[in-house]
C-alpha positions in Angstrom: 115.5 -82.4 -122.9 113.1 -79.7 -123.3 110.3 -82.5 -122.7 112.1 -83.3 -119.2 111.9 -79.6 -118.2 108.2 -79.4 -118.7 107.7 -82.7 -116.8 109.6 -81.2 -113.6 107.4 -77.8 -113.7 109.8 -75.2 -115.8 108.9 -72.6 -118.4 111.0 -71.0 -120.9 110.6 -67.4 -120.3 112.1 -64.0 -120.3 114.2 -62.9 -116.6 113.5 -59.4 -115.5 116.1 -57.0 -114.3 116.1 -56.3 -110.5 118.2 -53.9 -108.1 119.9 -54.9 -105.1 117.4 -53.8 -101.8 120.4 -52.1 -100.5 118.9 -48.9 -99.5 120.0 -48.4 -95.5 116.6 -46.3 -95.1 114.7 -49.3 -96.6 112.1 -49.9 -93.9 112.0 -46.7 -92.7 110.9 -45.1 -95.5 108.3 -47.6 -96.6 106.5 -47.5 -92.9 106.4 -43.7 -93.5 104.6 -43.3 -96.0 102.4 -46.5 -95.0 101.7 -44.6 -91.8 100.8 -41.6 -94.2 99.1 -43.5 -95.8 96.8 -45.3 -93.4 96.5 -41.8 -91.5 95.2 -39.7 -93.5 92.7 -37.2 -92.5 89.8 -35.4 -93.7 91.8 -32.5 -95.8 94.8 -34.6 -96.6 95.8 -35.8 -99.7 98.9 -38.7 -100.8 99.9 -39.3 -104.3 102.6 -41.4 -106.4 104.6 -39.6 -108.6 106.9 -41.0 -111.7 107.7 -39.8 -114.9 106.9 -41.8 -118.4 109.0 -41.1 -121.7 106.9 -41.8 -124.7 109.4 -42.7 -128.1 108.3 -42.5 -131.0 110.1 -45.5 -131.7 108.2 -48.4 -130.6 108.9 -50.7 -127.7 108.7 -53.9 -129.5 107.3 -56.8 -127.1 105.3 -60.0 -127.0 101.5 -59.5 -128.9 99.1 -61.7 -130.1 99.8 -62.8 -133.8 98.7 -65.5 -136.3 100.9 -68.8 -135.4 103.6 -69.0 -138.3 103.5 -65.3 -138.8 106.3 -62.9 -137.1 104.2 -59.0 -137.1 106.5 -56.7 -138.5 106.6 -53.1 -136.9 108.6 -51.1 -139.1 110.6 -48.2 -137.6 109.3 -44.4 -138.0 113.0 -42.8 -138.8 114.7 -40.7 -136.5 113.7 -41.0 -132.6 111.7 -38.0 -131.0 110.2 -38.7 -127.0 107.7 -36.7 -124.9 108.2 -36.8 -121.1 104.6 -37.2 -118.9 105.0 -36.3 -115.3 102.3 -38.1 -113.0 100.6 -38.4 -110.0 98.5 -41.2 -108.9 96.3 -40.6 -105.8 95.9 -44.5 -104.3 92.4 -43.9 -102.7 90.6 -42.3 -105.3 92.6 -43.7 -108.6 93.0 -40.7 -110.2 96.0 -39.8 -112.2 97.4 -36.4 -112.4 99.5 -35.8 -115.2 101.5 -32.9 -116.9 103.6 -32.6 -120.6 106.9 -31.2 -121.8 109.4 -32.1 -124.2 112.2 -33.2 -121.6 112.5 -34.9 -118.2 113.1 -32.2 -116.2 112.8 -30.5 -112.6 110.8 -27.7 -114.8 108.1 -30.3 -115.6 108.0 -31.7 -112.0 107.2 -28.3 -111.2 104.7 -27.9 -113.9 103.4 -31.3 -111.9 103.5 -29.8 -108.6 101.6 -26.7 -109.7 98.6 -28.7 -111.7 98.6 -30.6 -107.8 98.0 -27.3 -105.8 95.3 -26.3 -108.6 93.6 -29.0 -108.4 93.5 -29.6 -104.9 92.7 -26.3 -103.5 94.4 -24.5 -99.8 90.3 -24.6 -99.0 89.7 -28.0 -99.1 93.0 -30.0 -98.5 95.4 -28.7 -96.0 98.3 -30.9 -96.6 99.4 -32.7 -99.7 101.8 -35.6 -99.8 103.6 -36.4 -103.0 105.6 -39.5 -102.9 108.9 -39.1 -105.6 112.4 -41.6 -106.0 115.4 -40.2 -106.1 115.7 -38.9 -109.8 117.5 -35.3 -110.0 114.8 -33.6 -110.8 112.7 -33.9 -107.5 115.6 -33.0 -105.6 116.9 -30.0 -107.9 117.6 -26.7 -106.4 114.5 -25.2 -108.4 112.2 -27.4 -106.6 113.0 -25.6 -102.8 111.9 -22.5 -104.0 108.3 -24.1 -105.2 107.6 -26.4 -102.3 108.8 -22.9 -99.3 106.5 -21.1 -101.7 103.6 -24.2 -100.8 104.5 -25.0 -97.2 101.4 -27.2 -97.6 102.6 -29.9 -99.6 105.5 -32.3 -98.5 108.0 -34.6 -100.7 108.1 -38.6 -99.3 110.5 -40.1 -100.5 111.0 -43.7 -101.6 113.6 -46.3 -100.6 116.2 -46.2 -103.7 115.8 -48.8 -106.4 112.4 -49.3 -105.9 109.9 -49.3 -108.5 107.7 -52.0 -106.7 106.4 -49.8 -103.9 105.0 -47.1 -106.5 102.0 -47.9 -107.6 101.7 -45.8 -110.8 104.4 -48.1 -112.4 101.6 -50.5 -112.8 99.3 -47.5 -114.5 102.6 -46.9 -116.8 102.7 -50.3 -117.5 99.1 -50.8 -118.6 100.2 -47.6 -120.9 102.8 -49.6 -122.5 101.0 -52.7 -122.5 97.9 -50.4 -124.8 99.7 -47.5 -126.2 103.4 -47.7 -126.9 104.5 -51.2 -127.5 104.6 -52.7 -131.1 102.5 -49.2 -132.1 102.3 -47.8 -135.9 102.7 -44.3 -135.4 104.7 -42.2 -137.5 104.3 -38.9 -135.9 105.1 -37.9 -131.9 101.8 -36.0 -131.6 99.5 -38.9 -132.3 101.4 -41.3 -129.9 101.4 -38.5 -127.6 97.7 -38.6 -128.1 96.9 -42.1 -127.5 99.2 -42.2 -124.4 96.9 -39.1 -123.3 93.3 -40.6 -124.1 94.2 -43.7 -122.5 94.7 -41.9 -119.1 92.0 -40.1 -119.1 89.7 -42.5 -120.7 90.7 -45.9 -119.0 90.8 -44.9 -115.2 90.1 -45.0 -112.5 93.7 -46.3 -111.4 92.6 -48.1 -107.8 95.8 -49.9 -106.7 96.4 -51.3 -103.6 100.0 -50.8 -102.1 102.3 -53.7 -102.9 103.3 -55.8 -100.2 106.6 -54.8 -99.7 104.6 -52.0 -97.4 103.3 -54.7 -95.0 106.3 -57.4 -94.8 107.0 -57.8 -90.9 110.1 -55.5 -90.7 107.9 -52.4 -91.9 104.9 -53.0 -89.8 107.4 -53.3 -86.8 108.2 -49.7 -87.9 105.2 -48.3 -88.6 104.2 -49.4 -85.2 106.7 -47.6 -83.5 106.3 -44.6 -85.7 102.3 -44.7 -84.0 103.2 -45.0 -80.6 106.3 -41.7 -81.0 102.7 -39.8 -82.4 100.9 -40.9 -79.2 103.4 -39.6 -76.9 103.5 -36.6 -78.8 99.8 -35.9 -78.8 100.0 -37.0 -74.8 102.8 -34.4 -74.1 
């Protein structure tokens, strides 16, 4: 049997886990931030954001190994995690990134601030910062910060969505080097390597996956251009 399958072209491989495309505000949202995106001026400034929780126990995944021979990654005792909040900038690839101890709408903050430092009012007029919809970008905390910086606006993704954000593929890359099938036994030292690898492995150049330019979206995004024209006419 498991001949037969090969002969007619299937692998035996592990399914991924997908969510339902249900979000109402779908193509909406993904031409906006295209149109961003695409329109950005001289001054301007768009960036991904995500968070990534770093465990001190180890993801435990597929690595090369000597055939006959199952690698053994022994557990480090109790569980301890570090949260990273990040910021990819598309055009430029670089990655933004601040530290705390728990996801929360204090370290987006901390995020948001290291933004406006290092894109200063007197070179980049408006900043765009493209989020999902965990908790913590929409807390209460966070309208305070962002009247305080009129300059820099929230986009927001559709829900269930991890495709359109192109730092999920820079967090990946993180697992794929730092936190998968690792040996260390103290949170620092992971938190270290996780760390190094951002800053040392960049740029992060992605292109935006296609779900930003099936039909549906472009249809959008070309009706979002001609509302600007009208406005610019008027």
């Amino acid at each position: 049997m498991r001949r037969w399958v090969h002969e007619v072209g299937w692998v035996w491989k592990r399914a991924k886990l997908v969510a339902k495309a249900d979000d109402p505000h779908r193509v909406g949202r993904l031409a906006s931030i295209r149109y961003r995106f695409e329109q950005l001026k001289l001054g301007e400034a768009l960036m991904f954001a995500d968070e990534l929780a770093s465990h001190l126990w180890p993801k435990v995944g597929c690595a090369w190994m000597p055939k006959g021979i199952q690698v053994e990654v022994m557990t480090p005792g109790q569980n301890e995690k570090y949260d990273l909040a990040g910021a990819l900038a598309p055009t430029t690839g670089a990655l933004h990134d601040a530290l705390g101890p728990r996801k929360t709408n204090a370290l987006f903050r901390a995020l948001l601030t290291l933004l406006d430092e290092r894109y200063p009012a007197d070179r980049y007029t408006r900043l765009y910062v493209v989020v999902d919809h965990d908790k913590i970008h929409k807390a209460k905390a966070v309208e305070p910060w962002l009247a305080a910086h009129p300059r820099v606006s929230l986009l927001c993704l559709p829900t269930y969505c991890p495709r359109a954000n192109p730092i999920e593929r820079a967090y990946g890359d993180v697992h794929d080097c730092c936190t998968r099938n690792h040996q260390r036994k103290r949170l620092p030292d992971l938190v270290a390597d996780v760390k190094d690898h951002l800053q040392l492995n960049g740029p992060w150049q992605y292109t935006l996956s296609d779900l930003y330019y099936e039909p549906a979206v472009t249809a959008a995004l070309e009706k979002i251009a001609a509302q600007k024209d009208v406005k610019v006419a008027a």
